[in-house]
N, C-alpha and C positions, 0 to 999 in steps of 0.2 A: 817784637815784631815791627814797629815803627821804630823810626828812628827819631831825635830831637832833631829839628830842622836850624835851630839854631847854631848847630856844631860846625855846620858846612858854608862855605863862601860865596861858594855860586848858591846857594839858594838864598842868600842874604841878597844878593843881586841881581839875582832874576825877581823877590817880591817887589827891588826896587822900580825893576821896569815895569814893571804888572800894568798900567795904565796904558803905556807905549803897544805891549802885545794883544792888551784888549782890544784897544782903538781899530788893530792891524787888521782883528777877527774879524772884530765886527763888519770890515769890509770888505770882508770875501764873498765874492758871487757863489751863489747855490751850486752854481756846475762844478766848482771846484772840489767839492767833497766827494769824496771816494766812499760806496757803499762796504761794510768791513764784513766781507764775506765769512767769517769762521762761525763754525757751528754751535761755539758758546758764547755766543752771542747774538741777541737781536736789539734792533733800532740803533745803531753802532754806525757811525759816518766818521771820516779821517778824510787827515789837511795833513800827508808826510812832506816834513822838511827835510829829515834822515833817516834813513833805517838799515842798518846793519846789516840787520835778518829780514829783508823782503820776502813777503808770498807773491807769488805768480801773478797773482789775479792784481800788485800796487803796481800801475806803470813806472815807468822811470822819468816821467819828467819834474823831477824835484828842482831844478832849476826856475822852471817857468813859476813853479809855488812858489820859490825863496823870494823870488822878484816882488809877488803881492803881499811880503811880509818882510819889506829889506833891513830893519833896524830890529826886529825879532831876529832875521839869520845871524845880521852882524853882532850881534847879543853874543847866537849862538854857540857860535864856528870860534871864537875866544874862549870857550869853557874846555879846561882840558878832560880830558877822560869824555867827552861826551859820544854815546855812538849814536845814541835815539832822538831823535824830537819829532814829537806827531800830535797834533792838534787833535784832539776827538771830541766828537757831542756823541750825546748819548738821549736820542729822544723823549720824548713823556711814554709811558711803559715800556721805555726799553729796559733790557736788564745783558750781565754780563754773568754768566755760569762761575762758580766756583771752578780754580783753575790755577796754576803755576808758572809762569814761565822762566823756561830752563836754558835759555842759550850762555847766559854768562851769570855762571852763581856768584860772585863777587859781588855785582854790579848793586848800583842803586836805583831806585826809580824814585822822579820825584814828580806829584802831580801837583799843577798854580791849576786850580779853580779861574776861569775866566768871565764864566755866567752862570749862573745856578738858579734852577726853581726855587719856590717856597720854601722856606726851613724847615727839616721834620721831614722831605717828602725825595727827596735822594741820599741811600744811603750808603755805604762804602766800609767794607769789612776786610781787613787783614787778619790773617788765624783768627782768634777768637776778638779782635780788639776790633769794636766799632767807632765809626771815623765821626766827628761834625763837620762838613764841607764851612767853609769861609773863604769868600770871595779875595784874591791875592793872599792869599797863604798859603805855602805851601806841606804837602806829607810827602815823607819821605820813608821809603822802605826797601824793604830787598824783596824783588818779584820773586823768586822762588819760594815765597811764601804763599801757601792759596791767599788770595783775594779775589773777591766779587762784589758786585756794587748793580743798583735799581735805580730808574727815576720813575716815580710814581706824581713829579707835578706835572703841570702845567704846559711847564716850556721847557727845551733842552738844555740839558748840564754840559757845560762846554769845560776842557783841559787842554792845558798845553802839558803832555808828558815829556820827561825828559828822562833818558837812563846815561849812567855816567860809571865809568870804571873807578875805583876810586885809587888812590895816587898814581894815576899813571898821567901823560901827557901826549897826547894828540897836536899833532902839528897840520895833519889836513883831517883831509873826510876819511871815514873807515871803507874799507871792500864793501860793497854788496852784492849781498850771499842771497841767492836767492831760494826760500824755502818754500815747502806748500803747507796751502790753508792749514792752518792751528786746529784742526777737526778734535775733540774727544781731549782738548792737554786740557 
């Protein structure tokens, strides 16, 4: 279900910048986050840089976001195959429903941990494999795997996700497809 993160190049290089993406988060205004409407999910807020598959309810101004994270986009918009990147926190008891997503079964997902509660107290499950979060490291997996994940501290679990085609090459941004709320996946 996981994959070795070691095998892949962009994630060797995105733990490298991990400090650079932190710094960026951490100075994002409150307003900037976007409440994550779907119904498997709660305490769920999102920072989209890209989204392939937008629902309805993410505006389009990802331009304005790239601005308050210009050395994360220019990271970004270099990795080939990439269609996704979306910052998400996940509050103290929020939780995210057991669930799959299915737009591109190929693809990979990879999540850098950017802040995290207490150890022991957000947890992160693919099929049956459970995850240990660690700050600038990243997991790497194939979303059409159920996965679900809790934060039970403190303070919010913050992610830079990233979904990525694998061997293919991206020379701009992908279409945005706009879909509705992920109700019941």
């Amino acid at each position: 279900m996981l994959e070795d993160p070691s095998r892949f190049a962009f994630v060797r290089n995105l733990q490298a910048i991990y400090p650079v993406v932190r710094a960026e988060v951490a100075r994002l205004p409150e307003s900037a986050w976007i409440p994550w409407q779907a119904a498997n999910a709660s305490g769920v807020r999102v920072f989209p840089l890209l989204m392939a598959y937008r629902p309805r309810w993410i505006d389009e101004r990802f331009e304005e976001r790239r601005a308050l994270c210009p050395e994360t986009w220019a990271w970004l918009q270099q990795q080939p195959g990439m269609y996704t990147a979306v910052i998400s926190s996940l509050a103290p008891k929020g939780r995210i429903l057991p669930h799959r997503d299915l737009e591109e079964p190929e693809s990979l997902r990879c999540h850098l941990p950017l802040s995290l509660p207490a150890a022991g107290t957000c947890e992160f499950q693919v099929g049956e494999q459970r995850v240990q979060w660690q700050e600038g490291r990243c997991l790497v997996f194939h979303p059409h795997h159920e996965h679900h994940g809790h934060n039970d501290g403190e303070r919010p679990r913050v992610l830079l996700i990233v979904d990525v085609r694998p061997g293919s090459d991206v020379s701009g941004a992908p279409e945005v497809i706009d879909v509705p709320p992920a109700h019941g996946k």
